[in-house]
SEMARFI-644763 format. One record per residue (C-alpha): residue number from 1; residue in three letters; chain; x, y, z. Coordinates in steps of 0.02 Angstrom, whole numbers, plus 50000, padded with zeros to 5 digits. Example, Ala and Ser with C-alpha at 12.3 -4.5 7.8 and 13.67 -1.06 7.14 Angstrom:
<atom k="1" r="ALA" c="A" u="50615" v="49775" w="50390"/>
<atom k="2" r="SER" c="A" u="50684" v="49947" w="50357"/>
This chain:
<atom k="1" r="UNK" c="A" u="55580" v="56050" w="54876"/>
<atom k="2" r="UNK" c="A" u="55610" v="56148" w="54723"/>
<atom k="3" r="UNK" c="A" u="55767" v="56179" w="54661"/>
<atom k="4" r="UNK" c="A" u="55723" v="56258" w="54494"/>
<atom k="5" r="UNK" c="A" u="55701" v="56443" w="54441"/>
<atom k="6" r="UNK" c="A" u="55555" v="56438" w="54404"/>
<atom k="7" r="UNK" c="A" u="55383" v="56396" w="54506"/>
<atom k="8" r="UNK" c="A" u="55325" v="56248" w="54554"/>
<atom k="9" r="UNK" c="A" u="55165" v="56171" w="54584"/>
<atom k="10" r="UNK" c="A" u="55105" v="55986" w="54645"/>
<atom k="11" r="UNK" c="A" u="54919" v="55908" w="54637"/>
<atom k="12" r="UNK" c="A" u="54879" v="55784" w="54739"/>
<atom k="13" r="UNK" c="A" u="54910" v="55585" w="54713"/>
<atom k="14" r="UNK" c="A" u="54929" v="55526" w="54520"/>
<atom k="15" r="UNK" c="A" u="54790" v="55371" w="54595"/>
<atom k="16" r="UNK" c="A" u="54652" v="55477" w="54666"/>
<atom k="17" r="UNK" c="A" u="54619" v="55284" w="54730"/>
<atom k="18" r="UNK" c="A" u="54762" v="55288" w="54846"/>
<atom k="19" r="UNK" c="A" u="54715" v="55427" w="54942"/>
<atom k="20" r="UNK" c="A" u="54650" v="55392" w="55127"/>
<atom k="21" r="UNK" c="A" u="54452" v="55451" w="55138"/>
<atom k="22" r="UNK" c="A" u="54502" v="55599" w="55220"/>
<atom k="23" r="UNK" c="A" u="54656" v="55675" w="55289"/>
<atom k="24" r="UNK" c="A" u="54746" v="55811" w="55388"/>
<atom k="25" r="UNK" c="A" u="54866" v="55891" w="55299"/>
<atom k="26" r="UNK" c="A" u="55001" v="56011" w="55433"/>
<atom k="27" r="UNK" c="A" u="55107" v="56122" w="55356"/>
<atom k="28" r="UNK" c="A" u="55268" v="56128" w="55455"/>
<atom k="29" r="UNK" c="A" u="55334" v="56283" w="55413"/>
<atom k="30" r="UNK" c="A" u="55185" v="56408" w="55412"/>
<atom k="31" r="UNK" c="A" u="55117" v="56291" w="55587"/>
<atom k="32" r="UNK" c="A" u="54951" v="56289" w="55503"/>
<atom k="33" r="UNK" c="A" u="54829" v="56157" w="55421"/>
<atom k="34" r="UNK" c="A" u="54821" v="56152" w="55233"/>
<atom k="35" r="UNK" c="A" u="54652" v="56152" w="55138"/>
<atom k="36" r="UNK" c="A" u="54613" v="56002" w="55052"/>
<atom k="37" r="UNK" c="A" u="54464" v="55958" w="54916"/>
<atom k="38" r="UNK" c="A" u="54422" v="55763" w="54933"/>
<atom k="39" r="UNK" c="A" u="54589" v="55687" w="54875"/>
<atom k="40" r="UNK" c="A" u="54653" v="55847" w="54811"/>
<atom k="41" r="UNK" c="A" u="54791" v="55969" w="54862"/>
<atom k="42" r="UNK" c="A" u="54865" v="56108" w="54773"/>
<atom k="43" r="UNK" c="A" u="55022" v="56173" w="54818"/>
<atom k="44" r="UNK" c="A" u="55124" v="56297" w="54742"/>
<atom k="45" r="UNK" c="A" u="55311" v="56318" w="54781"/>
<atom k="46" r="UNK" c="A" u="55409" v="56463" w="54731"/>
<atom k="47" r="UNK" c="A" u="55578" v="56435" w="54656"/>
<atom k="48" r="UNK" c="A" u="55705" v="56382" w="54790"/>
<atom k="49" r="UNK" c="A" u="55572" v="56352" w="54893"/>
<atom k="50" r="UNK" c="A" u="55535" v="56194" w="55009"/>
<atom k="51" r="UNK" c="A" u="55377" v="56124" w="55100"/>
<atom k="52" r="UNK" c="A" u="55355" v="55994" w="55241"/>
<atom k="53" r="UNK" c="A" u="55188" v="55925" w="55276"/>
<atom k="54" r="UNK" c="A" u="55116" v="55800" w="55388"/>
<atom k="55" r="UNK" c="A" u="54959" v="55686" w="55299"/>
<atom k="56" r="UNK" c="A" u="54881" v="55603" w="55447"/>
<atom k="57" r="UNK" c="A" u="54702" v="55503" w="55433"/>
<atom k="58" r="UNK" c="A" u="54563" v="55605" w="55508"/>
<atom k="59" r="UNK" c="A" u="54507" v="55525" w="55647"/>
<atom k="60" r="UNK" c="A" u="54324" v="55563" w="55750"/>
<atom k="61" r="UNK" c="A" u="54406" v="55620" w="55909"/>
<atom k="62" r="UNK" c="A" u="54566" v="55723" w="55947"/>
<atom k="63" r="UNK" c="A" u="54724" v="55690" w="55871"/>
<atom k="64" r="UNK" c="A" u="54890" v="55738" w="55859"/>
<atom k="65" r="UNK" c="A" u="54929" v="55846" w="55720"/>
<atom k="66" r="UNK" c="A" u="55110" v="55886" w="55735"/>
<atom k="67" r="UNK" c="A" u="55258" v="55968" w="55845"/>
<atom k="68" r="UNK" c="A" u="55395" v="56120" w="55803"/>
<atom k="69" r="UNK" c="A" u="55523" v="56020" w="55895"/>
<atom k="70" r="UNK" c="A" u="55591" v="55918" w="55737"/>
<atom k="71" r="UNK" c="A" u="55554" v="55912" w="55561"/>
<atom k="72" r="UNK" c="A" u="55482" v="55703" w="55610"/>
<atom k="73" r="UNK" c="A" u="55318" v="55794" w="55683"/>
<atom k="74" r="UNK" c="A" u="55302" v="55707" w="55829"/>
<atom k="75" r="UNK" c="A" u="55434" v="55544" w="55824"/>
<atom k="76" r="UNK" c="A" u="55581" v="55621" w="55926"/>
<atom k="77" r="UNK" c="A" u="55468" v="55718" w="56032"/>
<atom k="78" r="UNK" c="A" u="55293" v="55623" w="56094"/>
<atom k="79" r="UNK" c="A" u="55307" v="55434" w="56168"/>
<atom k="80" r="UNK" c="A" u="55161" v="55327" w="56235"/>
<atom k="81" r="UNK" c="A" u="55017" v="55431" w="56140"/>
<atom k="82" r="UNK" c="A" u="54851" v="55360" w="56170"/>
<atom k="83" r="UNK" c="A" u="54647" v="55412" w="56180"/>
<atom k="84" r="UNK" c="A" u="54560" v="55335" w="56322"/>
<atom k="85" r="UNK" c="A" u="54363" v="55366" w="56309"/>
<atom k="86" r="UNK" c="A" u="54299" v="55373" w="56477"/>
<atom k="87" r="UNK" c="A" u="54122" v="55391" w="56576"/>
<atom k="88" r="UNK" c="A" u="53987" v="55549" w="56524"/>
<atom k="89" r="UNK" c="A" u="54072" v="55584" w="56345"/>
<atom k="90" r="UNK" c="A" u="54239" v="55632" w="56430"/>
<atom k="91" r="UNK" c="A" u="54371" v="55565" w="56339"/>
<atom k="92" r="UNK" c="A" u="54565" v="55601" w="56364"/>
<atom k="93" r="UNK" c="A" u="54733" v="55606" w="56257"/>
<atom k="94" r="UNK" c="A" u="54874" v="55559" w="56336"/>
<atom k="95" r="UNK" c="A" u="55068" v="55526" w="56339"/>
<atom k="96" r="UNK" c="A" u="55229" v="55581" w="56349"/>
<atom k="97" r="UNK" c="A" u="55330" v="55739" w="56293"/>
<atom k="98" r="UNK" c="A" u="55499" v="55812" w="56298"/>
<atom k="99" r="UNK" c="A" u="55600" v="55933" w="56205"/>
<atom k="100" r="UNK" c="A" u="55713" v="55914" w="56058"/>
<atom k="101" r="UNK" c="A" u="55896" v="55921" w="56133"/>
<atom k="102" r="UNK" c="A" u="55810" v="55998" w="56291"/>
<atom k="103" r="UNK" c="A" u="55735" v="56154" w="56186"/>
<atom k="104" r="UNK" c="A" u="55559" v="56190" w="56211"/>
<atom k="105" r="UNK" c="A" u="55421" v="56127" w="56079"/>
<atom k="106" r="UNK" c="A" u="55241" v="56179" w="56042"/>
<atom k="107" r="UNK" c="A" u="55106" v="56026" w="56013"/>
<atom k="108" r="UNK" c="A" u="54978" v="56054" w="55891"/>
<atom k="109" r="UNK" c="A" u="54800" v="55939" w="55913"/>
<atom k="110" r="UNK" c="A" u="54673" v="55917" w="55773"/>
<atom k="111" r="UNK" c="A" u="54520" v="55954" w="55886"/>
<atom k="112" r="UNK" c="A" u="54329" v="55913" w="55777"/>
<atom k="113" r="UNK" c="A" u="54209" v="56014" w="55817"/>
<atom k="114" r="UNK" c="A" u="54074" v="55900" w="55912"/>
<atom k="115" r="UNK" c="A" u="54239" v="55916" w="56055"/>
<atom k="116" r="UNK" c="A" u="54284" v="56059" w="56188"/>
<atom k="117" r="UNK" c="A" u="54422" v="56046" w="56285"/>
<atom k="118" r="UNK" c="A" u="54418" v="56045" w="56488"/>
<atom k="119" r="UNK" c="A" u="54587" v="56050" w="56532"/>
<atom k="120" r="UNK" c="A" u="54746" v="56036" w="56510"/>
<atom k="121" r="UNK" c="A" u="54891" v="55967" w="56592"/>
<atom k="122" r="UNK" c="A" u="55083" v="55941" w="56590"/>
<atom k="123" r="UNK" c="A" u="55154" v="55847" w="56751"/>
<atom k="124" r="UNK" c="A" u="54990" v="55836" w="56823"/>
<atom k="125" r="UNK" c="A" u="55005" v="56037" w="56826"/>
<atom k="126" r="UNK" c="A" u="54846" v="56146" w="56743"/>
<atom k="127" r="UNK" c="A" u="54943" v="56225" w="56584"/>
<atom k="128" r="UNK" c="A" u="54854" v="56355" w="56458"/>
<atom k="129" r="UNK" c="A" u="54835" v="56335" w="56282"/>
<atom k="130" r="UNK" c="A" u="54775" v="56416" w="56111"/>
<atom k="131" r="UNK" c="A" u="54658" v="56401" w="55981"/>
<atom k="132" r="UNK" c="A" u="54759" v="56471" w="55834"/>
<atom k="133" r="UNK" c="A" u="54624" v="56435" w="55697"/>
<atom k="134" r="UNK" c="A" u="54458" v="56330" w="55706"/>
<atom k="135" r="UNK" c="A" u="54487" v="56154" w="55747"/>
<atom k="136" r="UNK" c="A" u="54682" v="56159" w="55801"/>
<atom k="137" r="UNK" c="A" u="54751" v="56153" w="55995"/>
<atom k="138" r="UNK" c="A" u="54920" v="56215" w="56026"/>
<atom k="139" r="UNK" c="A" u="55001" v="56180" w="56180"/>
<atom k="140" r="UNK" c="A" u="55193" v="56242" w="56224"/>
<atom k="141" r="UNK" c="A" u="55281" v="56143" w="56292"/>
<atom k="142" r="UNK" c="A" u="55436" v="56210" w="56402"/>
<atom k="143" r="UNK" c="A" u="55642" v="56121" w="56353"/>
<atom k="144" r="UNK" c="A" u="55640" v="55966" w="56459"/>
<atom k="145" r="UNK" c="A" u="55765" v="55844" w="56481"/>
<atom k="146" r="UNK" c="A" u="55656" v="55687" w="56502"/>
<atom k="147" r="UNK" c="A" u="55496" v="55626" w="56446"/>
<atom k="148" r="UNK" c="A" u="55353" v="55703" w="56559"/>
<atom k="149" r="UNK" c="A" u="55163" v="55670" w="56558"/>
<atom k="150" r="UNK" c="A" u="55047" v="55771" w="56457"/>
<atom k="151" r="UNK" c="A" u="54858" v="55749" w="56471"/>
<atom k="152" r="UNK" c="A" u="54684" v="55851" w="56381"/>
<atom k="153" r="UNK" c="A" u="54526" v="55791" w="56429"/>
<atom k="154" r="UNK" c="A" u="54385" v="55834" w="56325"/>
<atom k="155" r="UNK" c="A" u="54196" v="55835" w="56323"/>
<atom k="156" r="UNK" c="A" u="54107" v="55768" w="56163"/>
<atom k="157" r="UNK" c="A" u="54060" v="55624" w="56054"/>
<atom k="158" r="UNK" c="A" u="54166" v="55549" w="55906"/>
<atom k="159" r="UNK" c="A" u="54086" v="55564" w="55764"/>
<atom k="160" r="UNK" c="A" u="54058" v="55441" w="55604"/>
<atom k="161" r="UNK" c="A" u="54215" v="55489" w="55447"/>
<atom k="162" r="UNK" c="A" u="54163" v="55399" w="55311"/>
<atom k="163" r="UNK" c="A" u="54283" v="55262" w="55240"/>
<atom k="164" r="UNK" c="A" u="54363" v="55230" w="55066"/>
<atom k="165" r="UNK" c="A" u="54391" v="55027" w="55028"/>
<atom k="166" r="UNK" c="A" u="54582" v="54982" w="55088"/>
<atom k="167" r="UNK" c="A" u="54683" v="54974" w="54936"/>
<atom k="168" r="UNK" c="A" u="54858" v="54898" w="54944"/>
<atom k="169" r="UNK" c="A" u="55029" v="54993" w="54922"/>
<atom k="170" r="UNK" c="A" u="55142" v="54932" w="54803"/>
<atom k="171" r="UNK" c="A" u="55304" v="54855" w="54888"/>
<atom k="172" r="UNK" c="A" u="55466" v="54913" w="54844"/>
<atom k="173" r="UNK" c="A" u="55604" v="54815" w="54769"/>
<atom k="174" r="UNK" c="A" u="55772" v="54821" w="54808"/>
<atom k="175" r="UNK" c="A" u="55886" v="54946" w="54750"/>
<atom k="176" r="UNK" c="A" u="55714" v="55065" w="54733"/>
């Protein structure tokens, strides 16, 4: 958020160290994924401007990347998320949606590239979905009242992401 008058621009963590070996960073706002360089991002913000992003670890298979339905990405909306790999390199992600207050949501999936999708479904139904730019699933979801059953099975083999060494977060103190 900036609150000056003037421009505003953030790079990336002060401990290059710190930084997961690579990421997924959403851009809430603009629904889109932001570029990153190693452990680099450059953002610019306009004066009274604000940003919300989503940094999730890149993982070899499809992910969830975020939702439109609250500004948590995913917390209020999606329940019981989980990959199951299964027989022939068909492997599905599963779990439960539902609407924000009962208004509709859309689900954006990181999808790599060694992946197609075969279908989709919401209560066991055959739903459509989008590609909106290279490696990013969107699937609307309609308001619902209760948690439902999503499912999108996918052809294709995880591939290898290289790891950084673990290094520990500092823990905060109270009053911090």
């Amino acid at each position: 958020l900036n609150l000056d008058e003037i421009s505003s621009r953030i790079n990336g963590y002060e401990d290059p160290s710190l930084a997961p070996s690579e990421y997924i960073v959403w851009d809430f706002w603009n629904e889109r994924i932001v570029p990153t360089v190693e452990e680099r991002m450059n953002l610019s913000l306009a004066p009274k401007e604000g940003s919300l992003f989503c940094l999730r670890e890149m993982e070899t298979r499809p992910q969830l990347l975020s939702t439109t339905g609250h500004f948590s990405q995913g917390a209020r909306e999606i329940s019981e998320i989980e990959w199951r790999e299964m027989e022939n390199g068909v492997g599905e992600l599963v779990g439960k949606v539902k609407g924000n207050g009962g208004d509709p949501t859309t689900l954006y999936f990181h999808v790599p590239d060694s992946f197609r999708l075969k279908d989709a479904r919401l209560m066991g139904t055959i739903v459509s979905t989008e590609m909106p730019e290279a490696s990013v699933l969107k699937l609307e979801i309609p308001a619902l009242e209760q948690p439902e059953p999503f499912q999108l099975r996918f052809s294709g083999v995880a591939e290898k992401v290289s790891q950084r060494q673990f290094v520990d977060g500092f823990p905060l103190t109270s009053g911090e």
